[in-house]
C-alpha positions, -999 to 999 in steps of 0.1 A, spaced: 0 0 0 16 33 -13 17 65 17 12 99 6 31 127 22 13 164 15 41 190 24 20 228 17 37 257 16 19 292 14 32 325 -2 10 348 25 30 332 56 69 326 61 85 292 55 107 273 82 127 245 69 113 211 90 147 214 108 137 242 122 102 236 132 115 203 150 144 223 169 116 249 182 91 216 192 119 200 208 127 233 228 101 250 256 77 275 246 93 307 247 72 341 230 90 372 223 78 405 229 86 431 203 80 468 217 72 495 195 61 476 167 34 493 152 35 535 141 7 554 137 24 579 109 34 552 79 15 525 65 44 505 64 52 484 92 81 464 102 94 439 126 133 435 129 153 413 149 185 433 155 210 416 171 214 441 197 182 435 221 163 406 227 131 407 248 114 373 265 85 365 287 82 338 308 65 308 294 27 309 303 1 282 285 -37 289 289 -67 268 270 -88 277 249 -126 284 258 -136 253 229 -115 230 252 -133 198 253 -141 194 293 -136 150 285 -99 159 287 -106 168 322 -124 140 330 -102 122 361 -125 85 354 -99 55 353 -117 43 321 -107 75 302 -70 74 313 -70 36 303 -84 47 270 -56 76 264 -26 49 275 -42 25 249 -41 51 225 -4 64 237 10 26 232 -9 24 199 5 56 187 44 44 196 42 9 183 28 24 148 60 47 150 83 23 160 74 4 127 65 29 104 101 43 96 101 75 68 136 77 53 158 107 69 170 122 38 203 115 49 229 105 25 251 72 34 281 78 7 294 45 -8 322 46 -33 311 27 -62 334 0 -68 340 -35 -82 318 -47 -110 299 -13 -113 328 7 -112 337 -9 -143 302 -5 -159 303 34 -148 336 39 -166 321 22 -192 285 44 -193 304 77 -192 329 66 -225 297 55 -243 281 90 -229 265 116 -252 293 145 -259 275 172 -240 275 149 -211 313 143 -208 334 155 -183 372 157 -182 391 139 -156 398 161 -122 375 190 -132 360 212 -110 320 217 -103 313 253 -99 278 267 -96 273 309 -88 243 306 -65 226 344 -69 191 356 -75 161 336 -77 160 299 -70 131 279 -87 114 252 -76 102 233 -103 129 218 -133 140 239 -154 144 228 -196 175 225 -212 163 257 -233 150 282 -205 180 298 -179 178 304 -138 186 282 -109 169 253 -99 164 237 -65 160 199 -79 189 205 -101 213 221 -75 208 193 -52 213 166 -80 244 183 -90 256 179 -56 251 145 -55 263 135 -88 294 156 -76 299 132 -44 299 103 -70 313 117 -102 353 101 -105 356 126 -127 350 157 -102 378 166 -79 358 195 -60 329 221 -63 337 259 -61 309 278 -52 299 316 -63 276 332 -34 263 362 -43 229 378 -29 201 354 -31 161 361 -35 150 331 -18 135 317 10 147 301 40 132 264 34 155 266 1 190 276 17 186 249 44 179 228 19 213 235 -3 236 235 27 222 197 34 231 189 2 268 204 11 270 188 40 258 152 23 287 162 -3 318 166 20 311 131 30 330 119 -6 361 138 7 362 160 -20 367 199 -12 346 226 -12 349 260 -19 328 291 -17 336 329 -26 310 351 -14 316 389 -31 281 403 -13 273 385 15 241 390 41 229 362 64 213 340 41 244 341 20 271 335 51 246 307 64 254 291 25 292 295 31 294 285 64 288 249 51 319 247 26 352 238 39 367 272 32 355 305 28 373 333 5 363 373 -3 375 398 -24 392 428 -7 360 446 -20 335 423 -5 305 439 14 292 424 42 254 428 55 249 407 86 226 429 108 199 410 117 165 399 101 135 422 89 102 415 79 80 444 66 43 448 61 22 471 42 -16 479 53 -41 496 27 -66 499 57 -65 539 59 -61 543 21 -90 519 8 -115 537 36 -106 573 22 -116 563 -14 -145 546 -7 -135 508 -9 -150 490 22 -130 452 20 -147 418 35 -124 395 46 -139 365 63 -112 351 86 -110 320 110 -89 329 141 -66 358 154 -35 344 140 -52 345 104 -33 376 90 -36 370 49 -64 396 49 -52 418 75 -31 444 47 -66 450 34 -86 456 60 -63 469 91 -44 501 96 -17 487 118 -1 450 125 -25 431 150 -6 419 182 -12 383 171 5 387 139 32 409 157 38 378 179 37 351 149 63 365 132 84 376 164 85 341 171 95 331 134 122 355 136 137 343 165 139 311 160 153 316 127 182 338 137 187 315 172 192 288 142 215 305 123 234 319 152 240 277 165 247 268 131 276 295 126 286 293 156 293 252 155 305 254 124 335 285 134 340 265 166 331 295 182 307 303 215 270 315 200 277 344 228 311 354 207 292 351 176 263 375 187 286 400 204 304 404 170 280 407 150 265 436 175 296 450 172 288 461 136 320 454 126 314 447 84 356 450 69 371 421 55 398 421 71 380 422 107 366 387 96 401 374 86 413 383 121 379 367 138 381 335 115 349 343 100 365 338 65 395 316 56 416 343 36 409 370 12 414 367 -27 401 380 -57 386 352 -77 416 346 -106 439 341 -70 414 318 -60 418 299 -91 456 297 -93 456 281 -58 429 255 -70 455 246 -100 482 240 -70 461 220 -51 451 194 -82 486 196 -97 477 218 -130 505 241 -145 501 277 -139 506 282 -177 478 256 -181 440 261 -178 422 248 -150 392 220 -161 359 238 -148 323 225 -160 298 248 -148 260 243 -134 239 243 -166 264 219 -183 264 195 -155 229 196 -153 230 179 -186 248 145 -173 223 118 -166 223 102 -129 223 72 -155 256 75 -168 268 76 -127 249 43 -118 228 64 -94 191 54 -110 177 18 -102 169 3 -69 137 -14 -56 124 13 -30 116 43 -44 104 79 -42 80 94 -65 80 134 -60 57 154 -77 61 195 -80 36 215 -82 34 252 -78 10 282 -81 -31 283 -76 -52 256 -81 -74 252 -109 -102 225 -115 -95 220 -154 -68 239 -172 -82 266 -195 -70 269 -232 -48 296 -230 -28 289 -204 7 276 -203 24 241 -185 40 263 -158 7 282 -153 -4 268 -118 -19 233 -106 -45 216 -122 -67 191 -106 -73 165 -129 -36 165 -139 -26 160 -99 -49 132 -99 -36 113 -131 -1 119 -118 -7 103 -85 -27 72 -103 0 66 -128 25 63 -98 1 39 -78 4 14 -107 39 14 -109 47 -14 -84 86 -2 -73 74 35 -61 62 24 -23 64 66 -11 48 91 -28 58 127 -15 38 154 -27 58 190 -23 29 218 -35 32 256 -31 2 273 -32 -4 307 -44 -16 337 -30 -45 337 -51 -58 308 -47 -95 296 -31 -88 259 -32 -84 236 -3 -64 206 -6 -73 174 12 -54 140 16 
């Protein structure tokens, strides 16, 4: 029997990788308080999480007025119940087991060494690679979700992480250098890259990055590599997070416009920018909270990975200390070279003549070689993912295009098709819906 998993992502709310929503479960309930968050003057509101002062209230729980009063109930028969129930609950855990998402590197070798060697001489041209080449990818701008085509430019998410882990396996790659430059992407995509770094420095192969801009999202990227280089003219941005919010509230009344917004509970903001003036102390909370937790994240995983105290780490970034140089010294950054330097010390390193030109194959050509020609397809358990982004539409009209949003009856086939096929026992479904959407999604 196949098993569905629904992972939903909405546009009108922030994203938090699953690493991060399982560190904040696994930790007690803390809520931040944010003073002076709203202003009466602008319609634009903001919440930032300077690294300068941080705010906490004691942890205090309270029920709901809908609390069931059987949950009270203090009858032997009703606590039997619930421990049935408990034991019922961990024995189904115990033996239903989802896959980590871990990767377990094992060097090909033996018989299918032999047959790799032999797929990548039999290999279409544009999917050769030369003997101790280096992978480099400039991660910068806006990171897609779905596959790109061999014909259409950008970044991919599914590509980058399948460039990584072709990488780990490749023979023919000695290393990856990595270009970080300012990204326009969410968080749930940058933890997911640096797992895929991480998964790659398990082949032993070195990592580079070079980060020209950096902010935190960018630093959080480079952190992962095994060494980090900058330009003298490098700019640094690490001064906390921000998260802004426009409301048409006072501006929709003055013209006329009077906006209904039907909305289920307090922490429902989506229609709030229509209808409000000013944030709502619920929403001021929610993303206080999101905030915090990311940057407490990112402050652990820098600090861990600089084998530095978290306390250091916050105290220099408070400092607002942004040269070069000052990193050097701190150990933030691993030296400081233009990017030709960088290159001449990566031809040392592999044993290439200076007078000779280093082997490079870049992201979009990589992207071409087949996990086939690696010996990485095949295998009897297997995930099916399906990608779909955008709002939801019953049927797909006539005039619109593949990439134009997610269409109901197509969903359906998909998942039928992969039911059928016998060696796909997980089906994970990874759907982003859009901001205009009305659709509900059930599983």
């Amino acid at each position: 029997m196949s098993k569905i998993l629904f992972f939903q992502t909405v546009h009108s709310t922030p994203r938090i990788h699953p690493r991060i929503v399982t560190s904040i479960l696994s930790k007690p309930l803390i809520i931040p308080s944010v003073s002076k968050c709203y202003s009466p003057i602008s319609p634009f509101h903001s919440i930032s999480l300077p690294a300068l002062k941080h705010h906490f209230h004691s942890p205090s729980f309270s029920f709901p007025s809908s609390f069931p009063t059987r949950a009270f109930d203090d009858s032997s028969s009703s606590i039997e119940t619930q421990n049935e129930k408990e034991e019922k609950v961990g024995e189904q855990s115990e033996i239903e087991e989802y896959p980590s998402g871990e990767m377990e590197y094992e060097k090909i070798s033996g018989w299918k060494s032999f047959v790799v060697k032999l797929k990548m001489l039999i290999a279409f041209p544009w999917q050769r690679v030369r003997k101790g080449s280096v992978l480099t990818m400039k991660l910068r701008g806006q990171i897609s979700d779905q596959l790109k085509s061999r014909f259409s430019s950008g970044l991919s998410l599914p590509q980058i992480c399948e460039n990584f882990v072709k990488a780990a396996y490749d023979t023919r790659i000695s290393g990856v250098y990595l270009h970080i430059e300012p990204l326009n992407c969410g968080w749930g995509k940058v933890e997911e890259i640096r797992r895929h770094i991480l998964n790659f420095k398990k082949s032993g192969k070195f990592i580079i990055a070079y980060i020209p801009a950096c902010g935190e999202k960018e630093f959080y990227l480079a952190c992962a590599c095994e060494e980090i280089y900058a330009p003298p003219s490098a700019y640094f941005s690490l001064y906390g997070l921000t998260v802004q919010a426009s409301f048409l509230g006072g501006v929709l009344e003055k013209i006329g416009i009077e906006p209904q917004v039907q909305r289920i509970g307090k922490y429902k903001s989506a229609g709030d920018q229509l209808t409000r003036k000013s944030m709502s102390e619920e929403n001021c909370e929610m993303l206080t909270s999101l905030l915090d937790n990311i940057y407490g994240n990112w402050l652990d995983v820098v600090s861990s990975s600089k084998g530095k105290k978290r306390e250091d780490v916050e105290n220099f970034i408070n400092e607002g200390v942004y040269e070069v140089e000052k990193l050097k010294e701190e150990g933030f950054i691993t030296n400081i070279h233009y990017d030709d330097e960088v290159i001449s010390m990566l031809k040392g390193r592999l044993g290439v003549q200076k007078d000779k030109k280093l082997s490079m194959v870049d992201y979009k050509k990589y992207s071409k070689v087949r996990k086939w020609t690696l010996g990485l397809t095949g295998g009897k358990d297997l995930i099916a993912v399906i990608r779909a982004t955008g709002s939801i539409s019953r049927v797909r009209s006539p005039l619109s295009t593949p990439s134009s949003g997610i269409v109901a009856e197509q969903i359906i086939e998909k998942i039928r098709s992969v039911r059928g096929i016998p060696h796909f026992n997980l089906l994970a479904m990874m759907c982003r819906l859009g901001k205009k959407s009305n659709s509900k999604v059930f599983i």
